[in-house]
C-alpha positions as CSV (number, residue, x, y, z in Angstrom):
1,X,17.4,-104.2,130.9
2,X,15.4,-100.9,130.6
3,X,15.7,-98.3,133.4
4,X,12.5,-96.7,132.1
5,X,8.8,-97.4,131.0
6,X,8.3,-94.6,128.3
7,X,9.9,-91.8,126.4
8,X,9.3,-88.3,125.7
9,X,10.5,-86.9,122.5
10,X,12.4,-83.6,121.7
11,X,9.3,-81.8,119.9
12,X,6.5,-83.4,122.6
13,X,9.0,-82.2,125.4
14,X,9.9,-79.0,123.7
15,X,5.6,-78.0,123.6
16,X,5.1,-79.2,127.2
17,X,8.1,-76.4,128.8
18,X,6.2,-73.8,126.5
19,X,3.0,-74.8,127.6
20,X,4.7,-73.7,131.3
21,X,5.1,-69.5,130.0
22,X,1.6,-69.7,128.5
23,X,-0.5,-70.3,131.4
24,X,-2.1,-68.0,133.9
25,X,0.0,-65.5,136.3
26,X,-1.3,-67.4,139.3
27,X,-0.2,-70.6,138.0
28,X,3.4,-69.0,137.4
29,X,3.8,-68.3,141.0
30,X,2.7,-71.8,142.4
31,X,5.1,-73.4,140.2
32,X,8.0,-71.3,141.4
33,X,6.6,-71.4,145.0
34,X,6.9,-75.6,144.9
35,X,10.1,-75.0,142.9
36,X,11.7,-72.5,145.6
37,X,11.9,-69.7,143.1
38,X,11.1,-66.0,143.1
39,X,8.4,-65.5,140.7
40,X,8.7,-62.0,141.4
41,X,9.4,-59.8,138.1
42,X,12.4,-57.6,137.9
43,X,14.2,-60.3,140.4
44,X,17.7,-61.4,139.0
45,X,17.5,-63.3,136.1
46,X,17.9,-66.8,136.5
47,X,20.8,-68.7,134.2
48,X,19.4,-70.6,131.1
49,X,20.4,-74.0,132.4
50,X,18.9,-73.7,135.7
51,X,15.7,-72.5,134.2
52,X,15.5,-75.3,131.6
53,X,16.3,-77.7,134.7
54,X,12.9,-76.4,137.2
55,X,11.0,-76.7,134.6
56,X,11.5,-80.2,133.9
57,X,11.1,-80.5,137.2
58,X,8.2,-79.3,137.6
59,X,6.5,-81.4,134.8
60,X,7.6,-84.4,136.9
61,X,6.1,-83.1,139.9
62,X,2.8,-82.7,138.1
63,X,3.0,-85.9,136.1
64,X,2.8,-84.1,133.1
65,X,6.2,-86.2,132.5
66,X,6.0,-89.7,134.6
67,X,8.5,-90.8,136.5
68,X,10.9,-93.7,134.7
69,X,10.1,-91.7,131.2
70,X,13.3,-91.6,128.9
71,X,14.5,-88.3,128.1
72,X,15.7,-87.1,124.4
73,X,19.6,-87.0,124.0
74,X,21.0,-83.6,124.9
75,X,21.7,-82.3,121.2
76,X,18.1,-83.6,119.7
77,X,16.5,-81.5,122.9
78,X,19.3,-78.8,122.5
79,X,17.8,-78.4,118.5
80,X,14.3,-78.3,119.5
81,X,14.4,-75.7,122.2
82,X,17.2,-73.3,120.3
83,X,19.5,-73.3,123.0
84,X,23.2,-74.7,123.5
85,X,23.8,-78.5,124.3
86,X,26.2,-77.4,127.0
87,X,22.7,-75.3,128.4
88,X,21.3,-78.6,128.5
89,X,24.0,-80.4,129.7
90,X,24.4,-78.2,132.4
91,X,20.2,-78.8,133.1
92,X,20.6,-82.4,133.3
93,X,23.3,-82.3,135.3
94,X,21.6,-80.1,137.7
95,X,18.8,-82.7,137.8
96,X,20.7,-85.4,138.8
97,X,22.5,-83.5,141.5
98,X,18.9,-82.7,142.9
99,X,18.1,-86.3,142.2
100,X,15.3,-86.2,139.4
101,X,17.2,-87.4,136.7
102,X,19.3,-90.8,136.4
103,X,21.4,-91.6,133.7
104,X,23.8,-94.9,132.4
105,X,25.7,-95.1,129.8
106,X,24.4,-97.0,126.9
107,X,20.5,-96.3,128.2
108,X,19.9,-92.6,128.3
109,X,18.9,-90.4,130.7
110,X,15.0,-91.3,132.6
111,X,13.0,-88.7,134.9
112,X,13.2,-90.3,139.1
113,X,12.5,-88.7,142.3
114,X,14.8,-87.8,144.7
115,X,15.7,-90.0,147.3
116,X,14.0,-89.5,150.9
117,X,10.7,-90.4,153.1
118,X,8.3,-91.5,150.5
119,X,5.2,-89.7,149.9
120,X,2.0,-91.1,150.7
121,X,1.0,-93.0,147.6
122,X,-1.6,-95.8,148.7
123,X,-4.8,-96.0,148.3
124,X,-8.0,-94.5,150.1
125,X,-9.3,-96.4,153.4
126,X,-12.8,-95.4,154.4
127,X,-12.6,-93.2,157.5
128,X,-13.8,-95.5,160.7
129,X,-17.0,-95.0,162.0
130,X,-16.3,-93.8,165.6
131,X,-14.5,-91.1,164.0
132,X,-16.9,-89.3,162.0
133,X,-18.5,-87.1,164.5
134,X,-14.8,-85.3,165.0
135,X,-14.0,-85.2,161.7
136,X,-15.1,-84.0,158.3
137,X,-14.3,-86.8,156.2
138,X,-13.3,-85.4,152.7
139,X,-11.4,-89.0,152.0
140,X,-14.0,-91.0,150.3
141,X,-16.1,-89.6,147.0
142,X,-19.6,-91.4,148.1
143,X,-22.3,-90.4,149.4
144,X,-25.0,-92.2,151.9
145,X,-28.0,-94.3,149.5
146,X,-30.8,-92.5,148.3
147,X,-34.0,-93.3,150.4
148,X,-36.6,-94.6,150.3
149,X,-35.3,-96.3,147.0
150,X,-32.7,-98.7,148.6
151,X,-34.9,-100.1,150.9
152,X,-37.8,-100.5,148.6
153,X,-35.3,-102.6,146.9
154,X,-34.5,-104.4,149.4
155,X,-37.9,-105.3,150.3
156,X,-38.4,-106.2,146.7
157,X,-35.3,-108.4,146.2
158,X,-36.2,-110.2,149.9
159,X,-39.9,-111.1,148.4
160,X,-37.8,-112.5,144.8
161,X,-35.0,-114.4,147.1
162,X,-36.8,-118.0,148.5
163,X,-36.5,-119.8,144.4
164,X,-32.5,-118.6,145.0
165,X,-32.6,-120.1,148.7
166,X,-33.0,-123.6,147.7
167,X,-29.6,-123.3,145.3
168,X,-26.2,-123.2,146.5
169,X,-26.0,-119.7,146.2
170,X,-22.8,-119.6,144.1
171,X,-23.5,-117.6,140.7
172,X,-19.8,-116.6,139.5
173,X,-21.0,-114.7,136.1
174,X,-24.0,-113.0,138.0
175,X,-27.4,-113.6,138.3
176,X,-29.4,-114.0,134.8
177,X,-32.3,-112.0,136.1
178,X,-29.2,-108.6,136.5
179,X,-27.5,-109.7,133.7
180,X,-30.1,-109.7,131.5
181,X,-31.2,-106.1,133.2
182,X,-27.5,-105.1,132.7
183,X,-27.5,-105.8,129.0
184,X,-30.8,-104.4,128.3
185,X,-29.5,-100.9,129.7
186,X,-26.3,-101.1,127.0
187,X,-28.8,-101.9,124.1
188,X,-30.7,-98.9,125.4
189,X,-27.3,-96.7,125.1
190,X,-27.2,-97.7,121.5
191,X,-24.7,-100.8,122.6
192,X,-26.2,-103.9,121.5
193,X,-25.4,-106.5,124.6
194,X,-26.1,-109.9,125.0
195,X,-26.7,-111.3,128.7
196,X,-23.5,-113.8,127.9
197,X,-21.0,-110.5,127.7
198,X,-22.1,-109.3,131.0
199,X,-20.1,-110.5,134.1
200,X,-21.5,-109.3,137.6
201,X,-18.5,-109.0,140.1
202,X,-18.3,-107.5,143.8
203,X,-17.5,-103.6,142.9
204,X,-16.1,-102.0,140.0
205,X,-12.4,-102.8,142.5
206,X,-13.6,-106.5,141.8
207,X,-14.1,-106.0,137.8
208,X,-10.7,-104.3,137.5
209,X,-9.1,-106.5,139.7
210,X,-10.5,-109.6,137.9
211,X,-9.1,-108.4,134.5
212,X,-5.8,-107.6,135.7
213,X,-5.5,-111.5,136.9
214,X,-6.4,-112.4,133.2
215,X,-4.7,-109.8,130.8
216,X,-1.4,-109.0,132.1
217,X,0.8,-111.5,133.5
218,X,3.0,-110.2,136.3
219,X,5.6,-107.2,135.0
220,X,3.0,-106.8,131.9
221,X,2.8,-102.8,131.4
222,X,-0.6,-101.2,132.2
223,X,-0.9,-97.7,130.9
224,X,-3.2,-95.4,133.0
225,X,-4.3,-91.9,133.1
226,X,-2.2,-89.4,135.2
227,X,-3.6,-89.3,137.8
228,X,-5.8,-91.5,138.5
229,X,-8.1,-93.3,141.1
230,X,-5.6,-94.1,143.9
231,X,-7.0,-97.5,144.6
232,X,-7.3,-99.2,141.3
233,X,-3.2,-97.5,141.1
234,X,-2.9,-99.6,144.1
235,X,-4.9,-102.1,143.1
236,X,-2.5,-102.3,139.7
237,X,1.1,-101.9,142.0
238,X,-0.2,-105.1,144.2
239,X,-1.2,-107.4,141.3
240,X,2.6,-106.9,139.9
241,X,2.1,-105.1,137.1
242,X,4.0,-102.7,135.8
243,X,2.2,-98.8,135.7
244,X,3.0,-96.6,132.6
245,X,1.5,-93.1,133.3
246,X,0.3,-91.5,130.4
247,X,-0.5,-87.6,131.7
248,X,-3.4,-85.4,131.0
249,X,-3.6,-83.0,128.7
250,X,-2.6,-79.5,129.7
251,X,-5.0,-77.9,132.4
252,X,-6.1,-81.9,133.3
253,X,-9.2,-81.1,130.6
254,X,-8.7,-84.4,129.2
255,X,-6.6,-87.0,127.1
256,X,-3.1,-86.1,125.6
257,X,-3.9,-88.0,122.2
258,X,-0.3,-87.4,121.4
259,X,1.0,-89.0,124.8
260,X,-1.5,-91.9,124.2
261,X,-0.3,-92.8,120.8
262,X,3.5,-92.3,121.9
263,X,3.0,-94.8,124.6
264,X,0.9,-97.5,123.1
265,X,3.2,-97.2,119.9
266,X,6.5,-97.3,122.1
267,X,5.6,-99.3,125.7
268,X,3.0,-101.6,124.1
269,X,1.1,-101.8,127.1
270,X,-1.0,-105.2,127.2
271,X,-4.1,-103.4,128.8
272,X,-4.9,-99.4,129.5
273,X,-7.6,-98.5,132.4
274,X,-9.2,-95.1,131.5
275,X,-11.8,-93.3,133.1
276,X,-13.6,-91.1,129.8
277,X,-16.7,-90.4,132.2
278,X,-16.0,-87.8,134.6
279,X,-12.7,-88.7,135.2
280,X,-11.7,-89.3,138.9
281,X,-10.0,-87.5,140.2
282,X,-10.0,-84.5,137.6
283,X,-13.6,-84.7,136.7
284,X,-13.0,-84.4,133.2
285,X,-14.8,-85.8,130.3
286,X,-13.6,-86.8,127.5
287,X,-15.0,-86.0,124.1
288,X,-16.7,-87.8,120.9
289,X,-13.3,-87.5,119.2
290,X,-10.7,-88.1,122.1
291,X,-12.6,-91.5,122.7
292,X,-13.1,-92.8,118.9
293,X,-8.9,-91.5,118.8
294,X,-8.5,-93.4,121.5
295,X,-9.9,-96.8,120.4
296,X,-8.6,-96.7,117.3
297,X,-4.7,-95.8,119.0
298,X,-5.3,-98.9,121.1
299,X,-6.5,-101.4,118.4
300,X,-3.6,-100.7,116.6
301,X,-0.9,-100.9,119.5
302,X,-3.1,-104.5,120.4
303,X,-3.7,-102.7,123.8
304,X,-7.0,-103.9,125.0
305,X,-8.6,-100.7,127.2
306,X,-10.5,-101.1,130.2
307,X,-13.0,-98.4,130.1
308,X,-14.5,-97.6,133.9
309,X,-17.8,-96.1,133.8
310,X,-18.5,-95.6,137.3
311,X,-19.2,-91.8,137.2
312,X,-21.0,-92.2,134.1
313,X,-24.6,-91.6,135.8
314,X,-23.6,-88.2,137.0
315,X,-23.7,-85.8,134.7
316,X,-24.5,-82.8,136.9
317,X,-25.2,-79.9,134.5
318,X,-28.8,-80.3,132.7
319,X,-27.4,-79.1,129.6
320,X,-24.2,-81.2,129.1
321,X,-24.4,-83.5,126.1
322,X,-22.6,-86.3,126.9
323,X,-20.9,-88.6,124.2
324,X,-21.3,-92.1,123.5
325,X,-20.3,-94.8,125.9
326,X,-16.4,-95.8,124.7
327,X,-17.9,-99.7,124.0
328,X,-19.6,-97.9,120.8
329,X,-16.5,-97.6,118.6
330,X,-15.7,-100.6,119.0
331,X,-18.1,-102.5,116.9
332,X,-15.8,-105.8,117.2
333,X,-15.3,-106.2,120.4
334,X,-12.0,-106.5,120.5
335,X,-10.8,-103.6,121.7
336,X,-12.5,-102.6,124.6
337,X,-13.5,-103.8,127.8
338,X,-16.6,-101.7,129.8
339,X,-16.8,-101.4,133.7
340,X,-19.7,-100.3,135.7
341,X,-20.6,-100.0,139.1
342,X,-23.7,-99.0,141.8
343,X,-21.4,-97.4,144.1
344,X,-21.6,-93.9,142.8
345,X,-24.4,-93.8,141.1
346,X,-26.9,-95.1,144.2
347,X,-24.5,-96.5,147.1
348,X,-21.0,-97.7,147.5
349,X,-22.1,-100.6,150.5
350,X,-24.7,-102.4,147.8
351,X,-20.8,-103.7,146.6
352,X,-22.2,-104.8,143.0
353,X,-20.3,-103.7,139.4
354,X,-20.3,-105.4,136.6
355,X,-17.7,-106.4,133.4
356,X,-19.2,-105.8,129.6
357,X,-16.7,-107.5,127.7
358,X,-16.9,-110.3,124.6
359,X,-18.4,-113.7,125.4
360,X,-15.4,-115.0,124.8
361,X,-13.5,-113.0,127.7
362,X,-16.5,-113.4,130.1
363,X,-16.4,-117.6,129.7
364,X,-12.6,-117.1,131.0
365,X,-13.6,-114.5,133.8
366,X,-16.0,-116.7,135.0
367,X,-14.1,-119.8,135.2
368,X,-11.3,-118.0,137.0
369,X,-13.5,-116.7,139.4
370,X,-13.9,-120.3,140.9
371,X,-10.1,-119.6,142.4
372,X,-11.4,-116.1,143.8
373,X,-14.7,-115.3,145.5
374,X,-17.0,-117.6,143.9
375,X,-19.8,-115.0,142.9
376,X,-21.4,-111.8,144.3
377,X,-24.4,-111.6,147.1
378,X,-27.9,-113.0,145.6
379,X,-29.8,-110.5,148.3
380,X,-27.9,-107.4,146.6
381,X,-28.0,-108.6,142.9
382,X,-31.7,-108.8,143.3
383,X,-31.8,-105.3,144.8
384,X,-30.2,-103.5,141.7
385,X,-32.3,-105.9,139.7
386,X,-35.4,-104.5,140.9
387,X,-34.0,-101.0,141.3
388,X,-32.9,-101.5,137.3
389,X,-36.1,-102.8,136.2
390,X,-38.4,-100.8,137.7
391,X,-39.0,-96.8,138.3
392,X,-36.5,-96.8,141.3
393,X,-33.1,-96.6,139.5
394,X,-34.3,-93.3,137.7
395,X,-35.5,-91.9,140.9
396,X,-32.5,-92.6,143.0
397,X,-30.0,-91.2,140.6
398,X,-31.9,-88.3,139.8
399,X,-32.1,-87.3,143.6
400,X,-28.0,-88.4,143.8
401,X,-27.7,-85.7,140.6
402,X,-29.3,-83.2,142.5
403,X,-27.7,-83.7,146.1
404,X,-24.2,-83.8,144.1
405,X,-24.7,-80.2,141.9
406,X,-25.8,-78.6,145.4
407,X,-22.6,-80.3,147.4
408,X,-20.4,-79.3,144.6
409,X,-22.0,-75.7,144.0
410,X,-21.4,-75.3,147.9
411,X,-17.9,-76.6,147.8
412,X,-16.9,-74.1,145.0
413,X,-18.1,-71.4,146.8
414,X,-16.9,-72.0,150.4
415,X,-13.3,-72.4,148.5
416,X,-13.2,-69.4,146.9
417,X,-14.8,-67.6,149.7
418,X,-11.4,-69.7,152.0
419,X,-8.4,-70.1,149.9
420,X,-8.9,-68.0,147.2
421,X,-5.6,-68.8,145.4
422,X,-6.5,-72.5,145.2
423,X,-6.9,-73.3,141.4
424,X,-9.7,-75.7,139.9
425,X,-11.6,-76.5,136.9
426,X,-15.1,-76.9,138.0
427,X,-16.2,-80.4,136.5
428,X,-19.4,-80.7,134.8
429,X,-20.1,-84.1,136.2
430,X,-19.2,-86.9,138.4
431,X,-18.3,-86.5,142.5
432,X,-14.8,-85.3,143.0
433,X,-12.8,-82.0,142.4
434,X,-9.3,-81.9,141.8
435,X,-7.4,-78.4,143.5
436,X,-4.0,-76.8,142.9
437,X,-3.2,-76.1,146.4
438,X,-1.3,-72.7,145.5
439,X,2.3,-73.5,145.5
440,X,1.9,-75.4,149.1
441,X,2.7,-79.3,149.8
442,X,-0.6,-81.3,149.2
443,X,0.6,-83.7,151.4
444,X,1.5,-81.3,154.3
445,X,-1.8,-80.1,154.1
446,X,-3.8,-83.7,154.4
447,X,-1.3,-84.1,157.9
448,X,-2.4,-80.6,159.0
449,X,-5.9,-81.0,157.8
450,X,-6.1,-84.2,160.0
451,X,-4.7,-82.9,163.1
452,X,-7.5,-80.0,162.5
453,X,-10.9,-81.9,161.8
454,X,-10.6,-82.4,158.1
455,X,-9.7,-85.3,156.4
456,X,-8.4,-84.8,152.5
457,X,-6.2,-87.1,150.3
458,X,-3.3,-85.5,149.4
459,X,-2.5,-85.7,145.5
460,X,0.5,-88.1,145.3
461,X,-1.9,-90.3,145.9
462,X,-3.2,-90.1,142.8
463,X,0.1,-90.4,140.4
464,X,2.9,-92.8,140.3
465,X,6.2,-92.0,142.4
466,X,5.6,-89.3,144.1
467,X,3.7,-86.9,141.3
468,X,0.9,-83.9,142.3
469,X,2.1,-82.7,145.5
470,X,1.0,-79.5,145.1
471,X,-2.3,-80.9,144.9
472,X,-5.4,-82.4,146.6
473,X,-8.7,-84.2,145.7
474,X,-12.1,-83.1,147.5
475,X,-15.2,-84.8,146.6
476,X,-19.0,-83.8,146.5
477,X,-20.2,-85.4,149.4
478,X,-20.6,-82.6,152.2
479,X,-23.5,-80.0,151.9
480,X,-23.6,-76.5,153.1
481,X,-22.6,-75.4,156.3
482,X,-20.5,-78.6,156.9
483,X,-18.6,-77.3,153.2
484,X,-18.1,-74.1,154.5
485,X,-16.7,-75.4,158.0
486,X,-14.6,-77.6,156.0
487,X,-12.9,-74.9,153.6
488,X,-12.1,-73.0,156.9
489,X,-9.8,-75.3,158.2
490,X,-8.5,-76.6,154.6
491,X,-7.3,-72.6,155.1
492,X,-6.3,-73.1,158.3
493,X,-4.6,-75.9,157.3
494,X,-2.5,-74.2,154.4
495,X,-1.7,-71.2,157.0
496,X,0.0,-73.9,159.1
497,X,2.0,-75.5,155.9
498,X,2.8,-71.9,154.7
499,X,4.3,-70.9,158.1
500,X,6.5,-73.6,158.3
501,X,5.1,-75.1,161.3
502,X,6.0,-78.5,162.0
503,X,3.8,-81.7,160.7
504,X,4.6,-85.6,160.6
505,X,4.9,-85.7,156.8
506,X,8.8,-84.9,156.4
507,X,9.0,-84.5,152.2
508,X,12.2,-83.8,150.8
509,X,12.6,-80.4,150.5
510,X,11.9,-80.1,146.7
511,X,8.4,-80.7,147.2
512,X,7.6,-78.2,149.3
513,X,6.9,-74.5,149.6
């Protein structure tokens, strides 16, 4: 049996340690401040081996390498990087004293973690109600529903509900009236869609949750970004599956193609979930060619790839061109399977998303749904029915553009006014920002956070076993001066971590500053 889910090989793992001495000065020093180095130059040189070994280390701790991911035999790695196999013997060996490597005879050697008080790794929970006026909630990337379009829904869908009282109320594909509105909005993208490929399900949790159940079988591989959205991750963990992180490309600007193709050739995952749209957490989006690459990679490795287009509404600068949806090179059908959702785009409590997928995998979505919860709420269905097929949908979600580029413009600012050495790539769309927290524990910060009046979700969150902990995600949903209050104690936060001042969160010592 296989101690590992994926493999790296000598010239992939070779490109990603040299990607390490190309990157920015400030980057240098956080990645020897989580790895306990000096980073200072003219300190005493540090022996080959032990080099070699942070710096695997520190792609593990990033999820540029996931955890469980094979490692090249010592000479192959030993011929690609020009150095001695007893150099990286002597690395390995060093890893598995500081427990990131594992190794048995006959299987290889595979990245781990080391042993200790797990990291926080679940998923998001909605900060309770009686809290909010003590704490800046940074947990949860939503914002409240754009009025008066919500209730004007409402008020529409309660005058269209009386035919829909006299049924039993049970609709498990969806309402015709939505569906139809949902597939009309795909033609409209240049997807032609039929009413009978469009599934209506309680949240985009629901969609994903509902295609897990019927493509992958308990212990069937799922390959998913790294990182990704903490609670389909948890979503994934609970249903039995088995998670293969593929990771980002360097800098999180997108898809590693090469990573993609390596793992769907060499895991054979039965389904992938991808975010191409404003990728959360990252906010990255993918490009024409990463996305027709990507389709193709899966058709071939008969992966089917759930595409999650929650974010897709939210492109935030006026003069981004964004590329087609992911369903449009696929002209089959086969290959991929489209998610949507209301809850970014115009509120998360309207609880309605959707599946575009072949008739054929609808029919079976829809008769297994009799053995979950039945349908989705007739009152709400109506609401994004009229919202869709009238002038309110382009109203709301041009107001929720606007109230996310101010939110995220103040953000930006009160950050780099705060914690100047916290590193980010501003995103061009969507509602969350993902931050290199300078060298310091992500997940010390979150527990210090708390205690002060801010509540942020730490990046380990986000990966598989334990990954990004020097990391955290903050979303677009606070405005100035509440974004300026918040960065202050984010700062005052990271001055607690930094002087060693006790918190809850008791990491192994690798992981922290």
């Amino acid at each position: 049996m296989a101690h590992w889910n994926s493999a790296v090989g000598a010239p992939q793992l070779a490109r990603l340690l040299d990607s390490q001495h190309t990157g920015s000065a400030a980057r240098g020093a956080a990645a020897s401040a989580v790895l306990g180095g000096s980073g200072v130059p003219g300190a005493r040189r540090v022996p080959a081996y032990r080099s070699l070994a942070d710096g695997l280390r520190l792609l593990v701790l990033e999820g540029r390498i996931p955890v469980a991911t094979r490692l090249p035999a010592e000479r192959e790695l030993a011929a690609a990087l020009s150095v001695s196999r007893t150099t990286v013997a002597a690395a390995f060996e060093a890893l598995r004293t500081d427990g990131f490597l594992e190794s048995r005879r006959g299987s290889g050697s595979w990245t781990a973690v080391p042993a200790g008080n797990p990291l926080p790794t679940r998923g998001l929970e909605p900060l309770p109600p009686d809290n909010e006026s003590s704490m800046i909630d940074l947990g949860c990337a939503a914002l409240p529903a754009p009025e008066p379009h919500l209730t004007q829904a409402f008020q529409e869908a309660l005058a269209q509900l009386p035919p829909y009282a006299h049924t039993h109320g049970d609709y498990p594909a969806g309402l015709p009236v939505l569906r139809e509105a949902l597939a009309d909005r795909y033609t409209a993208r240049g997807i032609p869609t039929m009413p009978q490929q469009i599934m209506v399900t309680t949240g985009a949790m629901g969609a994903v949750a509902a295609l897990a159940r019927l493509l992958t079988p308990r212990r069937e591989r799922i390959a998913v970004e790294h990182p990704s959205y903490a609670n389909v991750l948890q979503l994934l963990r609970e249903t039995g599956t088995r998670l293969v992180p593929v990771p980002m490309a360097e800098g999180h600007a997108g898809w590693d193609l090469t990573a993609w193709r390596e793992t769907l050739r060499e895991a054979a995952p039965r389904m992938a979930y991808v975010v191409a749209d404003f990728h959360n957490p990252t906010g990255a989006l993918a490009d024409t060619e990463q996305r027709r690459a990507l389709v193709s990679a899966a058709r071939s490795a008969g992966t089917v790839l759930v595409a999650d287009e929650t974010m897709a509404d939210l492109p935030l600068d006026e003069d981004l061109d964004v590329p087609a949806p992911m369903a449009s090179f696929d002209p089959g059908g086969s290959t991929v399977i489209t998610v949507g959702s209301v809850s970014k785009s115009i509120w998360a409590g309207l609880r309605i998303g959707w599946v575009r997928a072949a008739p054929d995998v609808i029919r079976s979505l829809t008769a297994a749904r009799a053995y979950a919860d039945l349908g989705s709420p007739v009152l709400e269905q109506l609401a994004v029915t009229a919202l869709m097929t009238g002038e309110g949908w382009e109203r709301a979600v041009t107001e929720r553009r606007a109230r996310a580029r101010e939110n995220r413009d103040a953000l930006i600012a009160a950050l780099r006014r705060h914690v100047p050495d916290w590193e980010f790539a501003v995103p061009r769309g969507g509602l969350t920002l993902w931050v290199r927290t300078g060298g310091l524990s992500g997940s010390r910060i979150a527990e210090a956070g708390e205690r002060l009046g801010v509540r942020v979700p730490s990046g380990p969150r986000f990966g598989v076993d334990g990954a990004f902990e020097g990391y955290v995600r903050l979303p677009f949903t606070i405005a100035d001066p509440v974004a300026r209050e918040a960065a202050s104690r984010l700062a005052a936060a990271a001055d607690l971590v930094r002087s060693g001042a006790p918190t809850e969160f008791d990491a192994p010592r690798s992981y922290v500053a």
